[in-house]
C-alpha positions in Angstrom: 0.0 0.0 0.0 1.7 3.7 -0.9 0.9 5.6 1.5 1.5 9.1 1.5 1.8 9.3 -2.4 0.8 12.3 -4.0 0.4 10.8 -7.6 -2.6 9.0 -8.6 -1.2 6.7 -11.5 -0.3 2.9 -10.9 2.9 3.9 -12.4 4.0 6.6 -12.7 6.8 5.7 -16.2 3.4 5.2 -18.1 2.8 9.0 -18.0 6.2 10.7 -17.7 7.0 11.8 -20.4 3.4 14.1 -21.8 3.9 15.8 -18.5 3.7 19.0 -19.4 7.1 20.6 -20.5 8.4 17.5 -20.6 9.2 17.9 -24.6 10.6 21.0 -24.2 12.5 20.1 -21.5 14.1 17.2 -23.6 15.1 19.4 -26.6 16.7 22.0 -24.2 19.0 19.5 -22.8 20.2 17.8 -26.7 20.3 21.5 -27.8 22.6 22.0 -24.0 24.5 18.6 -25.0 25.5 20.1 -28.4 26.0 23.8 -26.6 28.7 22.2 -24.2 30.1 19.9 -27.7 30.6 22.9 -29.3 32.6 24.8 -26.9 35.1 22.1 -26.8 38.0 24.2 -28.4 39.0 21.2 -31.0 35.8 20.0 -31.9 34.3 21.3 -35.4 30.7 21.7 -36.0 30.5 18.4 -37.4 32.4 16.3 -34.8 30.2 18.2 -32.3 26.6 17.1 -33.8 28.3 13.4 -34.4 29.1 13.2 -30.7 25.6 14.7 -30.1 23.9 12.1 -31.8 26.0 9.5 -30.5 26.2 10.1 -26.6 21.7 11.6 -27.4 21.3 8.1 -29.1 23.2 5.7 -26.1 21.8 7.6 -23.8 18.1 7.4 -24.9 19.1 3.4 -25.1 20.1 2.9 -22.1 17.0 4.9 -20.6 14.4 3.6 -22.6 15.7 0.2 -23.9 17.8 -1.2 -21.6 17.2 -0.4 -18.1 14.4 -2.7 -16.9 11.6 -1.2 -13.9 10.3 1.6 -12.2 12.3 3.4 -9.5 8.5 3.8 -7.9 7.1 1.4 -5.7 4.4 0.4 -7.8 1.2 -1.6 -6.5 0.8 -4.0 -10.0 2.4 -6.9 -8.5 5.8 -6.4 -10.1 4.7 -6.1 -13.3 6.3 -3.4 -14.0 10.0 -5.0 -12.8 10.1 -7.0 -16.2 9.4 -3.8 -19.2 11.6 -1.2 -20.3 10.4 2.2 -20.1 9.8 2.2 -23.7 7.6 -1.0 -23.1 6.0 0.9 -19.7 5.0 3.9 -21.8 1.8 5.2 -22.3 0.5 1.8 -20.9 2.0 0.0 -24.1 -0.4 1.5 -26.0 1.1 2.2 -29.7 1.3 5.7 -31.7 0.7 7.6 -29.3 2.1 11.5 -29.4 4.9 11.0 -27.0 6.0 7.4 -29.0 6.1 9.2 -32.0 8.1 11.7 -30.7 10.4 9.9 -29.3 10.5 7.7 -32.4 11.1 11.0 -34.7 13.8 12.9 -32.6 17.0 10.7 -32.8 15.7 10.8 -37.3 15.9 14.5 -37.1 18.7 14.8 -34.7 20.2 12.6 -37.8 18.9 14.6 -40.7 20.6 17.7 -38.4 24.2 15.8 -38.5 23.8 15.1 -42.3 23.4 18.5 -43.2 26.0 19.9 -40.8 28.2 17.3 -42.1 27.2 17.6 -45.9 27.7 21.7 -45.9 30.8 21.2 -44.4 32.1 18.6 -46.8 30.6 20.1 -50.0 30.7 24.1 -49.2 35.3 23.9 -49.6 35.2 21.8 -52.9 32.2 23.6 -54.8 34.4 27.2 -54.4 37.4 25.5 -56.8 35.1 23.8 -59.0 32.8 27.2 -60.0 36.1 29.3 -59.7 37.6 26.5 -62.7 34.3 26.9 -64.8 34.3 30.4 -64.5 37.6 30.6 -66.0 37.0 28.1 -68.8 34.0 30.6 -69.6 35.6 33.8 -70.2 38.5 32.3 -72.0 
């Protein structure tokens, strides 16, 4: 019997993460992550968003794949002891908001690498290429 709890939920992992800034919260501390990255003297802008996705994408493993339980004392007969948090969310229930969003944010925190990655690989070599056209043109 929980006595003295303040929360009315069975357990309280199913529920988590729609609390209410909960979303916000998250993309503050990836956009922190990559803040601290970057002002790492002798890390470029792409090593910084690869380590961002990298330590982001371990890190959200660990916490939502790997680690098995509740840190709550939870009245369901231990249940609960043998899912994940990913399994434990939203009552298992699929597509719902906060699955999706956690199921779109390490794909955009991707697509974000890519591009850093891609400008930074393209932008040097497209200067030479358009200066040697340009020249091939007017002669």
């Amino acid at each position: 019997m929980n006595v003295g709890v303040a929360h009315s939920e069975v357990n309280p992992n199913t529920r988590v993460m729609n609390s209410r800034g909960m979303w916000l919260t998250y993309a503050l501390g990836v956009g922190l992550l990559h803040i601290v990255l970057l002002s790492i003297p002798f890390f470029s802008v792409p090593v910084a968003w690869t380590l961002t996705n990298v330590i982001h994408n371990l890190g959200m493993y660990v916490f939502l794949h790997a680690v098995k339980g509740t840190p709550f004392e939870t009245p369901d007969q231990g249940k609960a002891r043998l899912l994940t948090h990913w399994e434990q969310l939203d009552y298992g229930v699929q597509f719902t908001s906060s699955r999706k969003f956690f199921t779109i944010s390490p794909i955009i925190l991707f697509l974000k690498e890519q591009k850093s990655q891609m400008i930074h690989w393209l932008l040097p070599r497209k200067i030479p290429v358009y200066q040697l056209l340009h020249e091939n043109l007017i002669q």
